[in-house]
N, C-alpha and C positions, 0 to 999 in steps of 0.2 A: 504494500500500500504506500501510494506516495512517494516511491523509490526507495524503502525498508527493504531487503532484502529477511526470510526465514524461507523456513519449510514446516512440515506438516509441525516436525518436531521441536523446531526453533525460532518459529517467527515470533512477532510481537502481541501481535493478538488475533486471537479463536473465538470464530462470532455463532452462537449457539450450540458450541460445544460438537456435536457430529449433525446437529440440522443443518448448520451454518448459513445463517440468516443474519445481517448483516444489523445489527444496534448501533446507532452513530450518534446515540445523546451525548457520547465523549469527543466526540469528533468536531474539532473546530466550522463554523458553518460557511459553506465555497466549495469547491470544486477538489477531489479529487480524485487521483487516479489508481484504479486498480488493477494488478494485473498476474495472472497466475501462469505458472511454470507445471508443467507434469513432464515426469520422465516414466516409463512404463518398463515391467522387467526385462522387455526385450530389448529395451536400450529408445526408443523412440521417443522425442520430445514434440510437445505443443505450448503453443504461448498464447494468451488473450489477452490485450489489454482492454480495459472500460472507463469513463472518464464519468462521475456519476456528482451530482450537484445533491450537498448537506445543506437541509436546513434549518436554519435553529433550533436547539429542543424545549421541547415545551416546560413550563413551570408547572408545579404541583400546585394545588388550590395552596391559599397562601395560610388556610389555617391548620396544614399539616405540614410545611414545610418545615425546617429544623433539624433540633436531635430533639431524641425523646430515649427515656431509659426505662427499664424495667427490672424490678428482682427476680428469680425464678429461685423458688428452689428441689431442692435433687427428687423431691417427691413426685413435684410438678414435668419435672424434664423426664423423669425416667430415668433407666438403665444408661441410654447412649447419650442423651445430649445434655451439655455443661451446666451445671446449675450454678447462679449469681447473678451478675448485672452484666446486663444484657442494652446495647445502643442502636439506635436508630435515626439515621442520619437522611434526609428526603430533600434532595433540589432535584434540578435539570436535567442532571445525567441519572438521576436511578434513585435504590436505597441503597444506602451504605450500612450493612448490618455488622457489628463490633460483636464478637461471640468473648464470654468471661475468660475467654483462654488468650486472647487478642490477636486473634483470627477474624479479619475482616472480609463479608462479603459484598459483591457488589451483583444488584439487582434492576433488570432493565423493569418501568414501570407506566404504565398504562390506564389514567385517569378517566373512566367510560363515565358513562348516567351517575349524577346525583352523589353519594358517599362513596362509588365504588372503585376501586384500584385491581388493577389485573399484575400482579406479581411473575412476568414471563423470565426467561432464559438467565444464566448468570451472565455478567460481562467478562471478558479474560483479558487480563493488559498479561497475559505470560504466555506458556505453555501451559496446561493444565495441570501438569505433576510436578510445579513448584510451587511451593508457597511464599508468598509475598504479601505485604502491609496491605491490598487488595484487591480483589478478586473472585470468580465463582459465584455459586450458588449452595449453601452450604444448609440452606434452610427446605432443602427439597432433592430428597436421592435422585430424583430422576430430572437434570436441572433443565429440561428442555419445557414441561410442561406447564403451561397455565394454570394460577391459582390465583382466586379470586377472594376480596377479602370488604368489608362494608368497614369505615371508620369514622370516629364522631372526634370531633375536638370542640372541647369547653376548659376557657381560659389556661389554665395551664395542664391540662390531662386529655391526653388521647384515649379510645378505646376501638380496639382493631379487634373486629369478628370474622370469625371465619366463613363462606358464602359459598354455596354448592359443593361439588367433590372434594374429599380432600385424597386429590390426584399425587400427592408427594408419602401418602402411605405411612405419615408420623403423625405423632400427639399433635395440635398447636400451644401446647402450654408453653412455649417459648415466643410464641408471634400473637396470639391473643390474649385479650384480657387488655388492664389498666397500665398504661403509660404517663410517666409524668417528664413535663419537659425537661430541658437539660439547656441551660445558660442562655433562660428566655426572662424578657423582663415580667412580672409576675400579672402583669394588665392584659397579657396578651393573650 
């Protein structure tokens, strides 16, 4: 992208993991250029380039935007997932979920009808078998798939429910329930 140079194994970033659908809420908004290399096991190479215009990403409704934090504990998370305080960060480019262990994920996200947010694919600024400050989909095993979620915000406390399937096959005692904000002034 851009003139970045990787491969499947090395490039800079993997856009829905093996959907690969292209998230560009990180991507500066103008023109750029894409272009993909295959070489096949009998030696044969192809190139495409694409030259595809970003447009600015959209804002979250302004009364969810922020961080917002949560306690959990080990009863609430279960067996696998981290019990403590747990963050949530929402602008432009996505969510930015902080897991107690400080493990950061990064979340493309989709503001449909009225309270509802569509929680899709993880973002990957790496490879996917490194970990780095962020990244991923961590809040959903299968990080391809759509999850839907209704949320209320008064003055300073959010409350995220969870809204049709729960297509990622875990608890939500980690993503729903009472949020309270995190370094907002307290009118807001």
């Amino acid at each position: 992208m851009d003139g970045r140079a990787g491969s499947r194994r090395t490039c800079r970033y993997t856009y829905g993991d093996d959907g690969n659908w292209l998230v560009t809420s990180a991507l500066s908004p103008g023109r750029h250029r894409f272009t993909v290399r295959a070489k096949a096991a009998n030696g044969t190479t192809a190139q495409r380039t694409t030259i595809a215009r970003v447009l600015p990403a959209a804002s979250p409704p302004a009364e969810l935007a922020g961080s917002w934090v949560r306690a959990v504990t080990q009863e609430e998370a279960g067996p696998v997932t981290p019990a403590g305080s747990w963050e949530i960060s929402v602008d432009e480019t996505g969510w930015s979920i902080k897991d107690p262990q400080g493990s950061t994920n990064w979340i493309d996200a989709a503001y449909l009808s009225g309270n509802l947010v569509e929680l899709r694919g993880g973002i990957w600024t790496h490879p996917s078998d490194k970990v780095t400050e962020r990244g991923g989909n961590g809040w959903c095993s299968d990080t391809n798939l759509p999850v839907d979620y209704t949320w209320a915000a008064a003055a300073d406390t959010l409350t995220i429910t969870h809204s049709g399937p729960d297509r990622c096959g875990l608890a939500n005692a980690n993503r729903t329930g009472l949020w309270l904000a995190s370094g907002r002034a307290p009118d807001r």
